[in-house]
C-alpha positions as CSV (number, residue, x, y, z in Angstrom):
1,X,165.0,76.7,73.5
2,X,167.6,74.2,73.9
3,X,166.8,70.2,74.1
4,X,168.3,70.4,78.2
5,X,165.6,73.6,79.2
6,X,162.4,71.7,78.4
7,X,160.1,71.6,81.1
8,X,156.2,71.3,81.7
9,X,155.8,75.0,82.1
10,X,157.8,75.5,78.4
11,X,156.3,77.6,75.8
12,X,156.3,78.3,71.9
13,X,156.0,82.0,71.1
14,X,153.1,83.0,69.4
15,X,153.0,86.1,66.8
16,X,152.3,89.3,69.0
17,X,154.6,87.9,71.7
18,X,152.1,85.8,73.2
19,X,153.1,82.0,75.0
20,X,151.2,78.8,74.0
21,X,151.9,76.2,76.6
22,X,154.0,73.4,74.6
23,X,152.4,70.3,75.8
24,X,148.9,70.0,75.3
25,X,146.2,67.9,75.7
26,X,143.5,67.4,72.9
27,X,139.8,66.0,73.7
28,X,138.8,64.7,70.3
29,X,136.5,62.0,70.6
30,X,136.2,62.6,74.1
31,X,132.3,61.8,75.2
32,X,130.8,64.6,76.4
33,X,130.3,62.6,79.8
34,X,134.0,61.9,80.2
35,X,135.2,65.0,79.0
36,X,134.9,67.4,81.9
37,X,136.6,64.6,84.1
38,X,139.8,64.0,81.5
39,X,139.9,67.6,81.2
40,X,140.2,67.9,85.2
41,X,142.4,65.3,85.5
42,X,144.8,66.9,82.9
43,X,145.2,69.9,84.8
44,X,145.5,68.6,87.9
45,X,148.7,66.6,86.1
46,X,149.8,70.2,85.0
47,X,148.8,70.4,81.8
48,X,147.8,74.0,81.1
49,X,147.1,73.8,77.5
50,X,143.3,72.2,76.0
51,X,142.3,71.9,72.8
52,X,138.9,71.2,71.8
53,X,136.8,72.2,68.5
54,X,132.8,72.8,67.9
55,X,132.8,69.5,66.1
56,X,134.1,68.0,69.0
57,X,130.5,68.7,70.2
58,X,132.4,69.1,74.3
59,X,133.5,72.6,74.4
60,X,130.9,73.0,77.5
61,X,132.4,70.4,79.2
62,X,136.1,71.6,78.7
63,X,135.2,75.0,80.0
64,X,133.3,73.6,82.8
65,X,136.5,72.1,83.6
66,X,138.7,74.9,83.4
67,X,136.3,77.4,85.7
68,X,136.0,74.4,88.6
69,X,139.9,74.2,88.2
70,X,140.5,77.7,88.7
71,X,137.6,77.8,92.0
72,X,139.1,75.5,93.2
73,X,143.1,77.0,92.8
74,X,142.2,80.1,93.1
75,X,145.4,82.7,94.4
76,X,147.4,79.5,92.9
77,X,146.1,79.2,88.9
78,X,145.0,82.3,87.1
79,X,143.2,82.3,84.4
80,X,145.8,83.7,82.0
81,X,147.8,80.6,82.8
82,X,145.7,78.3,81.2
83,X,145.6,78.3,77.3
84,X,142.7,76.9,75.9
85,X,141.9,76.4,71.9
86,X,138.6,76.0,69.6
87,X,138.3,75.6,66.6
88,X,135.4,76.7,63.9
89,X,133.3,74.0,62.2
90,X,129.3,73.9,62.3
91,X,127.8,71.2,64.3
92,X,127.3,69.0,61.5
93,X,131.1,69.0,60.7
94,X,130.2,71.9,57.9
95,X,132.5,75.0,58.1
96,X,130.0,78.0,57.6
97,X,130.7,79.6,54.0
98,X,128.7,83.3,54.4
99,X,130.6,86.3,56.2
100,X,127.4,86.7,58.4
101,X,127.1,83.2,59.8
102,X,130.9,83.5,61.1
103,X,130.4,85.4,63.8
104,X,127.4,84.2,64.9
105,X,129.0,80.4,65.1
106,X,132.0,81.5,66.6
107,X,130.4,83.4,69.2
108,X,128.4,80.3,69.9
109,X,132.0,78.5,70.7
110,X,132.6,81.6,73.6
111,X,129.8,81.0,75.0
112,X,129.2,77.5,75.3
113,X,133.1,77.6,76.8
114,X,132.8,80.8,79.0
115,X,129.5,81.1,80.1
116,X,128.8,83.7,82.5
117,X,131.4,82.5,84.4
118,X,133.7,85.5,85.5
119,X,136.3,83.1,85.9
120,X,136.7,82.3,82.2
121,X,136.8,85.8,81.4
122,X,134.8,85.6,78.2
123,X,137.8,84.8,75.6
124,X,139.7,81.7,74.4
125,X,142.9,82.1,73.8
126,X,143.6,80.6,70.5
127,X,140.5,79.9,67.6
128,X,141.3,77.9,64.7
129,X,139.7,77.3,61.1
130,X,139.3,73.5,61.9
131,X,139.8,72.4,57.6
132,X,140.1,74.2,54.5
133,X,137.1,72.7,53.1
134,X,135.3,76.0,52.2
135,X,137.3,77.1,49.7
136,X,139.5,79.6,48.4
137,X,136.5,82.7,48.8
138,X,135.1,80.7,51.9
139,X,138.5,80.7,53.5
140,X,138.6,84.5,53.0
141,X,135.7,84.7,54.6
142,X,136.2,82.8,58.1
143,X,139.2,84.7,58.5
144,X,138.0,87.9,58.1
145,X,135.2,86.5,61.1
146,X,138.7,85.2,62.9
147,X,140.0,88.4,62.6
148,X,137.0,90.7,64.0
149,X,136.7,88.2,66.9
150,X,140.5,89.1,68.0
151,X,139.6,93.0,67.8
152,X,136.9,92.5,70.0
153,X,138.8,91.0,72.5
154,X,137.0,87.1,72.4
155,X,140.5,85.4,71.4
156,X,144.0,86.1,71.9
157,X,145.5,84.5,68.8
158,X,143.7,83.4,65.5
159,X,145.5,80.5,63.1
160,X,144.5,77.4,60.9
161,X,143.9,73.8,61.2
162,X,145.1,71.0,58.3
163,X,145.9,73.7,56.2
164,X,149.0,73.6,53.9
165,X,151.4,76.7,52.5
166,X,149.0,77.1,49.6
167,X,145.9,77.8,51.4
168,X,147.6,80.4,53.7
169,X,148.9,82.5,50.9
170,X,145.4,82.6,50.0
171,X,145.5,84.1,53.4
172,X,148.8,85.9,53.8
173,X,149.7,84.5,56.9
174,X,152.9,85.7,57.7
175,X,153.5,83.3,60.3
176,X,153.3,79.6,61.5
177,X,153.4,77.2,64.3
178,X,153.0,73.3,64.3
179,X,150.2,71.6,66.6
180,X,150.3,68.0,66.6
181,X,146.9,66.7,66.8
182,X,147.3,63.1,66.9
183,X,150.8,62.8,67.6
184,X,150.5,59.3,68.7
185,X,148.9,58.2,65.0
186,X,146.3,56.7,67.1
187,X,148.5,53.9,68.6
188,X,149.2,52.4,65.1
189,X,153.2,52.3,65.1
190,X,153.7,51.8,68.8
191,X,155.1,48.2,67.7
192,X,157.6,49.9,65.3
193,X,161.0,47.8,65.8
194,X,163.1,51.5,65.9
195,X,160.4,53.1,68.0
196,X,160.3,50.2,70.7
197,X,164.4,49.8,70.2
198,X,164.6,53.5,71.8
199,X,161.9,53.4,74.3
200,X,164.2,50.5,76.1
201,X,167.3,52.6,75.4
202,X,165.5,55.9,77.1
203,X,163.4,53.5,79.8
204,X,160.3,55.2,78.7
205,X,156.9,54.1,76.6
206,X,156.3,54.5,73.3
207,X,154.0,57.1,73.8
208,X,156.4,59.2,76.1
209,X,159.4,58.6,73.0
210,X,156.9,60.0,70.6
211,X,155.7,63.1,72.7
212,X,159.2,63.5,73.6
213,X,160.0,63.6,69.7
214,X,157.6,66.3,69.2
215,X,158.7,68.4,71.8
216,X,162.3,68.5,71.1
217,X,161.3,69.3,67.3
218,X,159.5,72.5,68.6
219,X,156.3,71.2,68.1
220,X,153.6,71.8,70.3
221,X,151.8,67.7,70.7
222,X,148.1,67.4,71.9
223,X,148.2,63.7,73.1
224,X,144.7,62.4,74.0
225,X,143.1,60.2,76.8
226,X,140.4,59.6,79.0
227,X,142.5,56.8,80.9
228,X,143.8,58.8,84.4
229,X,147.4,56.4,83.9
230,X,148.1,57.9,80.6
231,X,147.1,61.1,80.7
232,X,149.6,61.6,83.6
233,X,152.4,59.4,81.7
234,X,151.6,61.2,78.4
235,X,153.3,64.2,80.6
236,X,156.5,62.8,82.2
237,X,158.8,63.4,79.3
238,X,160.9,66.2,81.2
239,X,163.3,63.7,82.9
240,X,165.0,62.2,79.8
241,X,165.5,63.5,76.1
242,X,166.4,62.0,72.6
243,X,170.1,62.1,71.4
244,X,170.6,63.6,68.2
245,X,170.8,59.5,66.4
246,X,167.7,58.9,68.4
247,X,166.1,61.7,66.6
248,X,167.4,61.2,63.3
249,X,166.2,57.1,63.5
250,X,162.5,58.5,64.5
251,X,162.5,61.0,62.2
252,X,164.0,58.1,59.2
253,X,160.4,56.7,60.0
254,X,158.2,59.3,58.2
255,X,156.3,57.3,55.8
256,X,154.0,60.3,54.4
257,X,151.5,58.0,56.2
258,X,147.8,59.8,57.9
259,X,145.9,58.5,60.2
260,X,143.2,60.9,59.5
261,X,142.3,62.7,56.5
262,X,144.6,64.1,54.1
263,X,144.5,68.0,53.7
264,X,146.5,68.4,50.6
265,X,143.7,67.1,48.4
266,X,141.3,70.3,49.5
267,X,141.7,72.4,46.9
């Protein structure tokens, strides 16, 4: 997809010929008393992608969301054209290490998103190993749990979270796509001289230069917030892009720098 055809409806292609909304919107430390009014405030911007995780402890609210979203558009917003991600981690930020209890907690995540809601038509679309934290054997494990809960219907697409090439070998996982969870870093280099030199050049915010980065390098961004203003200026990036020097001076800025943990050190 070239630079000129992104628009809010764009989409990365998935193995198996399936279409993950580009622009997301993440819900990590979301309160669970904020979350189902972010989440519907998102959409109603036209975001049509989610991401939440079982650690995230809001997975109710997010599908809670999605299913008085879809009432309410009904004949307009079908269900298939909102993409929504979990990802597996116990609720006390433990991945579960034993074949048997990977089912179990992943069916946990359907149900606590779906309900009995025929509107939510009992899958997600994407579920993610949130960390490689339970080793090489563990790894093996989740998969294989990732793996039966596509065969059965419950998700559409299966992939990992902070993982690196050497822990998908493990895997042989043929195939990759980039999620940018925390594409913003958390706010920590909006005052970046080169970053706040090409927002004025572009007439656009820091934030929107960044997700606009991300979007034009394929990636598919998950900017986060529960503040109505940015949420809907976190998805006005289809009326400008980056020149190719633009690009190049943001991408000069990579500093090997993580604003959250680092995966390479899980072995």
């Amino acid at each position: 997809m070239s630079v000129s055809t992104l628009t809010p409806s764009s989409t990365i292609q998935l193995p198996g010929n399936i279409q993950i909304p580009q622009l997301g919107f993440g819900v990590y430390l979301s309160p669970t008393e904020i979350t189902r009014t972010s989440v519907t405030y998102a959409l109603h911007a036209g975001y049509r992608h989610i991401d939440t995780a079982q650690i995230y402890r809001n997975e109710k609210q997010v599908g809670e969301a999605v299913r008085s979203f879809l009432l309410e558009q009904k004949g307009k917003v079908q269900r298939q054209d909102i993409w929504v991600t979990s990802k597996l981690r116990d609720e006390k930020g433990r991945l579960p290490k034993k074949l048997d209890n990977v089912p179990r907690v992943l069916r946990e995540s359907i149900e606590t998103i779906c309900g009995n809601n025929p509107e939510m038509e009992g899958y997600v679309d994407l579920f993610l190993i949130h960390s490689p934290y339970a080793g090489a054997d563990g790894r093996r494990l989740q998969w294989r749990g990732l793996e039966d809960l596509k065969r059965e219907g419950k998700t559409r697409a299966i992939g990992v979270s902070n993982y690196i090439p050497a822990h998908q070998v493990v895997l042989y996982i043929p195939d990759s796509y980039i999620l940018g969870a925390s594409p913003l870093a958390q706010g920590k280099r909006k005052d970046d001289p080169v970053l706040k030199a090409i927002a004025e050049e572009v007439n656009k915010t820091w934030a929107q230069v960044v997700i606009r980065w991300s979007l034009q390098h394929g990636f598919i961004p998950l900017p986060k917030s529960d503040t109505p203003e940015r949420i809907v200026a976190n998805a006005d990036v289809f009326d400008f892009s980056l020149t190719p020097h633009q690009m190049s001076r943001l991408d000069s800025l990579d500093e090997d720098d993580h604003v959250c943990w680092n995966p390479t050190l899980c072995v």
